[in-house]
Structure formats: structure tokens, C-alpha cells
C-alpha positions in Angstrom: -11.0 -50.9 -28.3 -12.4 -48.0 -30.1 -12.9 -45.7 -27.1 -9.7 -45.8 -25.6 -8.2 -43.2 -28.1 -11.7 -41.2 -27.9 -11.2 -41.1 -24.0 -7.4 -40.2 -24.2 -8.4 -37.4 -26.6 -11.1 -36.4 -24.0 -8.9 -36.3 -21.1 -6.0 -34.6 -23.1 -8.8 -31.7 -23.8 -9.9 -31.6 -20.5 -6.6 -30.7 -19.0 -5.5 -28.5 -22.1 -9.0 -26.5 -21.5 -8.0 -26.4 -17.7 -4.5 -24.9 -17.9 -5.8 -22.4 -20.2 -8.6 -21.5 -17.9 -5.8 -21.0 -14.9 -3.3 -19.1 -17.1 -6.0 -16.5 -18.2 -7.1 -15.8 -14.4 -3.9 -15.5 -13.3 -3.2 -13.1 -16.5 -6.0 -10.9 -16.1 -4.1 -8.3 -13.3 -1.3 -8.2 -15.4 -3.6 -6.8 -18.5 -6.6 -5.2 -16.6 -6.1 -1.5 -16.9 -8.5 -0.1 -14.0 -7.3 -2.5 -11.2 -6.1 -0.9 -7.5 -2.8 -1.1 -8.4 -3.5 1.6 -11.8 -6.3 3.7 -10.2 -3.9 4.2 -7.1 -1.3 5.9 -9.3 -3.3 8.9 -9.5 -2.3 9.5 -5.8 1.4 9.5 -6.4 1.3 13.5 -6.3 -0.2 13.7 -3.2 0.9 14.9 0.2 -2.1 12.7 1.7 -4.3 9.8 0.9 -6.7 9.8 -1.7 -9.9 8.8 0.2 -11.6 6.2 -1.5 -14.5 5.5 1.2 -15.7 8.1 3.3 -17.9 7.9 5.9 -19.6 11.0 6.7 -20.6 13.9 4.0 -20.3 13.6 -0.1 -19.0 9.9 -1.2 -15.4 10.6 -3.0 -15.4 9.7 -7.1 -13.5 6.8 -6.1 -15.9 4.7 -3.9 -17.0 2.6 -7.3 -13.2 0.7 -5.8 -15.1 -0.7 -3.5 -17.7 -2.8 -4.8 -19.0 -3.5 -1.0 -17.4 -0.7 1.3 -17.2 -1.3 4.9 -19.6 1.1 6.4 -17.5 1.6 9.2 -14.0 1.8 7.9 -12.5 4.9 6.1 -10.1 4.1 3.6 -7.3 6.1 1.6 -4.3 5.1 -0.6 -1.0 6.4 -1.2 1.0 5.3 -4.2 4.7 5.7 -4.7 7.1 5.2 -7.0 10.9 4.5 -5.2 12.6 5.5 -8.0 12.1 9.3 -6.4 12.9 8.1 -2.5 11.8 5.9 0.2 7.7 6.9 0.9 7.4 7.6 4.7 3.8 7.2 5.7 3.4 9.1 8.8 0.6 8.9 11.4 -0.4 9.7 14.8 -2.1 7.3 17.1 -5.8 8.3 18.1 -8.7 7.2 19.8 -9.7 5.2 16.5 -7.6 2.2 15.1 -5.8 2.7 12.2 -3.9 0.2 10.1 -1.8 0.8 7.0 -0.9 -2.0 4.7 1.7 -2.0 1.9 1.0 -3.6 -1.8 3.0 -4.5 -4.6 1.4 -5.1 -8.0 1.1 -8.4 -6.6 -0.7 -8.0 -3.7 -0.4 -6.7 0.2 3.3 -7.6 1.6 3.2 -5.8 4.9 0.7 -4.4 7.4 0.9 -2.7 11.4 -1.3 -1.0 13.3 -1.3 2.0 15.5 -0.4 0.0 18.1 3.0 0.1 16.8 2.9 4.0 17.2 6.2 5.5 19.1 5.4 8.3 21.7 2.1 8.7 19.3 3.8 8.3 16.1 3.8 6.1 13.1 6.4 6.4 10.4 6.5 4.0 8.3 9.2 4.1 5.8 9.4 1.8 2.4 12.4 2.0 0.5 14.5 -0.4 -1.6 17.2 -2.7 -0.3 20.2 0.2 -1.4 17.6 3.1 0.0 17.7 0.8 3.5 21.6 0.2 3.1 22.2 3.7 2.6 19.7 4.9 5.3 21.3 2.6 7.8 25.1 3.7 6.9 23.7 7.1 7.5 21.9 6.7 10.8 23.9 8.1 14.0 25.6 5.2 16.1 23.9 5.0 19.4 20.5 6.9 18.1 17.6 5.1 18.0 14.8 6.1 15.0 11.6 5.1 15.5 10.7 4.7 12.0 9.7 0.9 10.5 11.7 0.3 7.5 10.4 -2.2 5.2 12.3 -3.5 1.9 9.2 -2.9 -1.4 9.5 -6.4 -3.5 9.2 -3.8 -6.5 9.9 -0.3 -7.1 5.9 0.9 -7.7 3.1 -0.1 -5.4 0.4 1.4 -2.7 -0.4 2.0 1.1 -3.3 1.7 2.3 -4.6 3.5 4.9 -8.1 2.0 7.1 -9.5 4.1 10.1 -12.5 2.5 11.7 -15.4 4.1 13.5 -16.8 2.2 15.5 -20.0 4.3 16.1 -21.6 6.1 14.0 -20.4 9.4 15.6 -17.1 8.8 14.8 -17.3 8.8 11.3 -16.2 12.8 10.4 -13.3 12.2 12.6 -12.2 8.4 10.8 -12.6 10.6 8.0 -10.2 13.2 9.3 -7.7 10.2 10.7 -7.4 9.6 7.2 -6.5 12.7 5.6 -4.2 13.5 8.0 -2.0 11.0 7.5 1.1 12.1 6.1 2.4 10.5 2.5 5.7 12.1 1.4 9.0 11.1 -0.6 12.0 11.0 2.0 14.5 13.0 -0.2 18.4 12.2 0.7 20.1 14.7 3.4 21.6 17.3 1.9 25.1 17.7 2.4 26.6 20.0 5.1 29.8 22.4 4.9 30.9 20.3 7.5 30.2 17.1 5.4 32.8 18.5 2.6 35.8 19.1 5.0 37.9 16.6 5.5 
């Protein structure tokens, strides 16, 4: 009769102990100060990624990111902040695949490949849902844009940008892919003469 309060007790522990465990791995992005999310922030000034695996010459400061880098794949990032304009990532499509993929805070929400290039090109533009709305009320009725617009879940996040090499010749020019792809802040159109008549 004795034990079934001890066991109760137990169990009750055992769960208590168990929610805290969850809650304080699920806590620990929100609260770690050198995860992806902060150490891509110091690429928000940049015209380019910040290459954070290179393949070929003097490893970048930033390959500690990478605990276990891809010896193959060269890797840059691109933060933004939407508060100053959609970020348009652009690209051109090579003899090496390249893939960019889009994080939030919370993780990746969006990835394409070259192979959704246009005539050679990849832009891929993320903007919030009244950058889109505005963008789209802009566009020219009949014109087609070959960008990708993607609605960001939040206003601050990161692209990343992967090139692979398949041999090990190709490394210098993954390396290259990378910093050649284009990371700017799509400011709005400025307004015409034309625009003000009326």
C-alpha cells in the first residue's frame, strides 16, 4: 500500500524531469549567441557571399561553422534584413551545380537549384508578403519576370549558397561559383517625371 504514493511520486518526476529536458533543447537556439543564424549577420553588408568552406587555397576564418565540411561542396551565406528591401540572390548557371536555400531563425523554408536558371539566370527574390503585393501591382501586364519570389516567414534570416565540385579540379572554380553570386537589397523604383503627371 506503501509504494503506490512512492511510485506516483516517481512517475510524476520522471515526466517533470522529461519536459524540462525538451523545453531546454528546444530553448537553446533561441539563447545561443554564435549559432548560423548570428554569425551569418556579419554578411548583411555584403554584395556577395561570405564563404564559409572553400575548397582550394587559404581556408576562410569561418570554416570552424562547419564542424565536418563537405570536401567537395563550397559554401557561402548571405544574410538580409527585409526591413531595407526584398534580397535578390542572383546567379548564373554553370557547368557545376549550385543550390541556394533560404533560412529563417527557425530553420531552411525554401531551396532550388540551377536547374531553375532562366536563359542562364537565377534571381531569386525574398521579400515580405506587402514587398510581393507591391512588386506584383508594379509588374507590367503581359511581361513575364523571371525572377522566383518567395514570401520570408520572418523579416531577418540567410541564403545559402552550395557549389559542388565534383573533381578535384574544379574546386578554384566552385570557389569562384560562389563569390560570384550576386547578394543585393532590391531598392523600390524610383519615380519617373512621367509617373507624377497625371
Amino acid at each position: 500500500m506503501r509504494r503506490g504514493p512512492f511510485l506516483l511520486a516517481t512517475a510524476a518526476g520522471l515526466v517533470l524531469a522529461g519536459l524540462v529536458h525538451v523545453a531546454t533543447v528546444l530553448a537553446i537556439p533561441r539563447f545561443a549567441e554564435s549559432d548560423a543564424f548570428s554569425r551569418a549577420q556579419a554578411s548583411e553588408t555584403l554584395d556577395h557571399p561570405l564563404r564559409i568552406h572553400g575548397l582550394s587555397g587559404e581556408a576562410p576564418p569561418q570554416e570552424s561553422w562547419l564542424p565536418n565540411p563537405d570536401p567537395a561542396v563550397s559554401v557561402g551565406v548571405c544574410s538580409y534584413d527585409l526591413d531595407d528591401g526584398p534580397m535578390r540572390v542572383s546567379a548564373q548557371a554553370g557547368t557545376l551545380m549550385l543550390s541556394v536555400s533560404v533560412h529563417a531563425r527557425r530553420g531552411a523554408f525554401y531551396a532550388l537549384t540551377d536547374q531553375a536558371a532562366v536563359r542562364g539566370g537565377l534571381d531569386l527574390v525574398v521579400m515580405t508578403r506587402a514587398q510581393l503585393d507591391e512588386a506584383l501591382a508594379n509588374d507590367v501586364a503581359g511581361e513575364v519576370t523571371r525572377d522566383v519570389r518567395i514570401v520570408a516567414p520572418a523579416r531577418r534570416g540567410f541564403a545559402v549558397v552550395r557549389v559542388i565540385a565534383a573533381l578535384p579540379s574544379q574546386r578554384a572554380a566552385a570557389d569562384a561559383a560562389v563569390q560570384a553570386v550576386g547578394c543585393t537589397i532590391d531598392s523600390p523604383a524610383e519615380p519617373t517625371a512621367e509617373d507624377g503627371k497625371g
